[in-house]
C-alpha positions, -999 to 999 in steps of 0.1 A, spaced: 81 -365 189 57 -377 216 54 -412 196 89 -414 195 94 -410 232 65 -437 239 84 -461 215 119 -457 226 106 -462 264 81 -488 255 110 -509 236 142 -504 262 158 -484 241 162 -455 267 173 -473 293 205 -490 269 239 -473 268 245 -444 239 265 -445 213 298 -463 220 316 -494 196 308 -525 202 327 -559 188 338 -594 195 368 -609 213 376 -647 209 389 -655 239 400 -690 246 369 -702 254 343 -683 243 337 -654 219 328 -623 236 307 -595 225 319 -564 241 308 -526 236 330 -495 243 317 -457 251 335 -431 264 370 -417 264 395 -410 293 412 -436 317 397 -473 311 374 -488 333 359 -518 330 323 -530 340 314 -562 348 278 -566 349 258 -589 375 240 -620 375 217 -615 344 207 -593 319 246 -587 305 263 -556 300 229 -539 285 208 -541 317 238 -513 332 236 -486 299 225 -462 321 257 -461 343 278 -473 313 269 -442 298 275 -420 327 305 -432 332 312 -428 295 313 -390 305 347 -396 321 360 -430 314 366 -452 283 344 -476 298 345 -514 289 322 -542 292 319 -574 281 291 -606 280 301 -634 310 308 -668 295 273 -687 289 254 -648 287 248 -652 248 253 -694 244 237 -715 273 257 -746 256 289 -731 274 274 -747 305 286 -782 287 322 -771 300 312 -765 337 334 -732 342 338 -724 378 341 -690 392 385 -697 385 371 -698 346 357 -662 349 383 -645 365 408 -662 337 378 -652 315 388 -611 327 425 -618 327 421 -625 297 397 -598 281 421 -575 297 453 -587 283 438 -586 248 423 -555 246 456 -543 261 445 -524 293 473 -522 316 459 -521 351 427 -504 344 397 -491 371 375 -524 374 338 -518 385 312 -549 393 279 -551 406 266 -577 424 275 -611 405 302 -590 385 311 -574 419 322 -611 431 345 -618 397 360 -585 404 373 -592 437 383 -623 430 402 -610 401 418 -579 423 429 -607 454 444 -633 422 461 -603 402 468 -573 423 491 -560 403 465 -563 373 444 -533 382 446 -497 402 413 -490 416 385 -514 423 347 -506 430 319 -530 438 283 -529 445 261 -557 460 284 -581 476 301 -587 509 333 -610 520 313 -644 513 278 -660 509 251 -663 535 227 -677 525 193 -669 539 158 -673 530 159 -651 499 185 -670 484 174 -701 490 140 -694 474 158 -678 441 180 -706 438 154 -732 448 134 -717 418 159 -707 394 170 -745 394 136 -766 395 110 -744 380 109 -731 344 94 -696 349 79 -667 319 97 -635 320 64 -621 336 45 -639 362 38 -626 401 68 -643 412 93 -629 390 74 -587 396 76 -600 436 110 -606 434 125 -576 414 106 -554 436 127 -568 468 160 -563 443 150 -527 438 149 -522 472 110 -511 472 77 -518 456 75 -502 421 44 -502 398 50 -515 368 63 -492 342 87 -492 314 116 -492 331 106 -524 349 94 -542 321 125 -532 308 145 -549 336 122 -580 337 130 -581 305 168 -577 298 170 -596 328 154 -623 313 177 -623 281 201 -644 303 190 -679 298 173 -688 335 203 -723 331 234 -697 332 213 -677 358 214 -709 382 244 -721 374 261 -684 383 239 -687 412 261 -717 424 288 -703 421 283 -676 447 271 -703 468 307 -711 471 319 -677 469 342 -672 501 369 -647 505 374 -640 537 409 -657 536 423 -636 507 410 -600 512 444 -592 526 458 -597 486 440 -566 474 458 -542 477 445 -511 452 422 -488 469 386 -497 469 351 -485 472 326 -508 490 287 -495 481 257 -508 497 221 -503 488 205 -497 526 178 -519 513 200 -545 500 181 -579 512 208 -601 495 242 -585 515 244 -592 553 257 -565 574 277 -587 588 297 -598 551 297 -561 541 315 -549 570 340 -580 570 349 -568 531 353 -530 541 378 -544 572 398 -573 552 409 -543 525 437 -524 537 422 -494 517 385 -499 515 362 -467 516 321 -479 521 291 -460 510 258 -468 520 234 -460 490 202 -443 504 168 -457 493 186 -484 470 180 -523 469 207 -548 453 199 -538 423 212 -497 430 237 -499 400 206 -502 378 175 -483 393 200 -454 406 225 -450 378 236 -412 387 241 -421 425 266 -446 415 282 -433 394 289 -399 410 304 -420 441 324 -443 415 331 -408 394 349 -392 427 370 -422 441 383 -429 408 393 -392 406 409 -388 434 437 -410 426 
């Protein structure tokens, strides 16, 4: 049983969701695998920069304890060549409309972290009648950028990099918010993350670069959570507290002893905050 345990950590396998159904949609223009787990109200998970919907099974399956919980591969996540289109941050948001419409969810719970935090609020301000609760993690109003991000996207666009060099460990340990030894968990992460061709993680990098939505917040108008990690390097103060005041009904939660990356490295914290709001409708 020991050997088992070793193998399951040592492969990932512990850290991926749990049961669940998983499938394809074909979606105007892509086909997207999607995976389902859960039962109750839907809610729909839109996972961050890189590493797809696999790099969140630990909350997915928490949340699977309450919610029918949805989530779906971005556009370019399993084909780089979808980058020959040049989808904007419009195409992903259509991309959502979309997945929603066909797996009939009428206004459904919507949760995104980081990178899937800005497609949901972008969605929520462009179709507010399209969901009923919204909760994000890792984002504020706009982009600022400052040194951190202009080294990532410096790198990410001009250097080819292994899924393990000092770099890459350097950097993950500044998303998590504090050093951490390597184990299997972070291999795991490195890993996953690293799944995501590092193309589609520079082009989705762009596209926060534009990401600005200071001007629309007043749209939203379902009840949201706003959760920041207390170590988050990536969110401002300043953008965070702009989002919290531009939604008429924004709740914030600041995430003890979490980096960026809180929605992975503290699945349970999450998801009990996301658990209760979603509740207490």
């Amino acid at each position: 049983m020991q050997a088992t345990a070793n193998w399951l950590s040592s492969n990932g396998a512990t850290f991926r969701p749990t049961g669940g159904a998983c499938g394809y949609a074909q979606l105007t223009n892509y086909t997207a695998e999607y995976c389902e787990w859960g039962d109750g109200p839907p809610l729909v998970l839109i996972p961050g920069l890189a590493g797809g919907f696999r790099l969140m099974g630990q909350l997915g399956s928490l949340l699977g304890r309450h919610f029918r919980v949805i989530s779906f591969q971005s556009r370019g996540e399993d084909n780089c060549f979808d980058l020959r289109t040049g989808f904007s941050l419009d195409d992903l948001v259509d991309d959502l409309a979309e997945f929603v419409s066909w797996r009939h969810l009428e206004s459904p719970a919507i949760l995104g972290a980081s990178f899937g935090a800005v497609i949901a609020l972008e969605y929520a301000a462009r179709f507010p009648m399209g969901l009923h609760r919204l909760a994000v993690q890792g984002v504020g109003s706009r982009y600022q950028a400052g040194l951190i991000h202009r080294v990532a996207g410096t790198v990410l666009s001009r250097f080819p990099l292994p899924a393990d060099n000092a770099f890459v460990n350097q950097f993950f340990n500044l998303l998590f918010g504090a050093p951490r030894k390597r184990d299997a968990f972070f291999d795991f992460v490195t890993r996953q993350c690293w799944q995501t061709d590092q193309s589609v993680m520079a082009h989705r990098f762009h596209l926060v670069e534009s990401f600005n939505l200071d001007a629309k917040l007043h749209r939203i108008r379902v009840p949201a959570l706003i959760m920041n990690g207390q170590r988050d390097v990536l969110v401002s103060e300043e953008t965070m507290l702009a989002l919290c005041e531009g939604i008429t009904e924004a709740q914030l939660v600041r995430l003890p002893g979490c980096g960026h990356m809180a929605s992975v490295t503290h699945p349970q914290l999450v998801a009990e905050h996301v658990r209760k709001f979603f509740q207490a409708a």
